[in-house]
N, C-alpha and C positions, 0 to 999 in steps of 0.2 A: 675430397670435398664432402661438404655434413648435407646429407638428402635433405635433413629437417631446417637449414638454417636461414630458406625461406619463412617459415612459418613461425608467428608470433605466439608464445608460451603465458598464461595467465604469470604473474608470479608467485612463485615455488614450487610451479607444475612442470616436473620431468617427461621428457617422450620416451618409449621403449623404444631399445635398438633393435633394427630389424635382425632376424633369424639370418645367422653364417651363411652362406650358399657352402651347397656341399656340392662334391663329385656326383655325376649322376653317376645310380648304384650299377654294378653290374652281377650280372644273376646269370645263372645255366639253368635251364627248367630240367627236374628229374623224367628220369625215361623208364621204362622197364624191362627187365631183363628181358630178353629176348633170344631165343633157342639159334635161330638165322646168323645173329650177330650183325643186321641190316640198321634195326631202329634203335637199338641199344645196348650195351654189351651180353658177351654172353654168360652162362652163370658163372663157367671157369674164370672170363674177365672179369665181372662181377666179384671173385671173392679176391682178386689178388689189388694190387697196390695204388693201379691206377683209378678206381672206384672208389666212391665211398658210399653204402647203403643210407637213406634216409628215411625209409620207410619198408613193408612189404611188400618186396620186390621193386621198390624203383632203387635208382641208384641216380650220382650226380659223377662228374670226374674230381678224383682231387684235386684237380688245378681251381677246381670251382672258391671263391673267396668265404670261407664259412661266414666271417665276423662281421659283414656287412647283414644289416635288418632284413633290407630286403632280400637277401637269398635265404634268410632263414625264413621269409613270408613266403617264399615263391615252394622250398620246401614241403613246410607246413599245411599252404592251399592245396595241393597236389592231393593230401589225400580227403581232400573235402566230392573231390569229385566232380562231374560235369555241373549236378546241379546247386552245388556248396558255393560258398562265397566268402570274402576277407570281409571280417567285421570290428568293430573295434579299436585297439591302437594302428594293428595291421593295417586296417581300413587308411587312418589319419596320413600313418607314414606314405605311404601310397601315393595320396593327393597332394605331399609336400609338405604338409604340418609336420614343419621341421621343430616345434615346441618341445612335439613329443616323444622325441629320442630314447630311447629306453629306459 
């Protein structure tokens, strides 16, 4: 059923179709190495297969889905730190502007 097919169009005025519904994204936040092997693996697990490095010292699991936006935002904010922030496309993606797809 057409959302718009209520609503009356001047003529030769087209409406936009609304933006795909996607999958909500799914993300693992990275963690940091950790000596314990309690919070995060440790650097022996860290270098072998089931790890992937994103930064220094943190790590994600590879099961993690890299090609999804948002895991590579959630990545990337990680090293902004407590008081950093997503700004920009990152930002848009985030809130649903699904315009702005990469």
């Amino acid at each position: 059923m057409d959302p718009h097919a209520d609503l009356v169009a001047p003529s030769g005025a087209h409406f936009l179709r609304p933006p795909p519904r996607l999958r909500r994204p799914q993300f693992v936040a990275a963690v940091p190495v950790d000596p314990s092997g309690t919070v995060g693996p440790t650097r022996g697990q860290a270098r072998g297969r089931q790890w992937r490095r994103t930064a220094a010292g943190l790590c994600v699991p590879t099961a993690a889905v890299f090609d999804q936006p948002a895991q590579r935002i959630v990545e990337a904010s990680a090293l902004a730190g407590p008081i950093g922030g997503v700004t920009g496309w990152a930002s848009l993606h985030l809130a649903g502007a699904r315009w702005f797809e990469e």
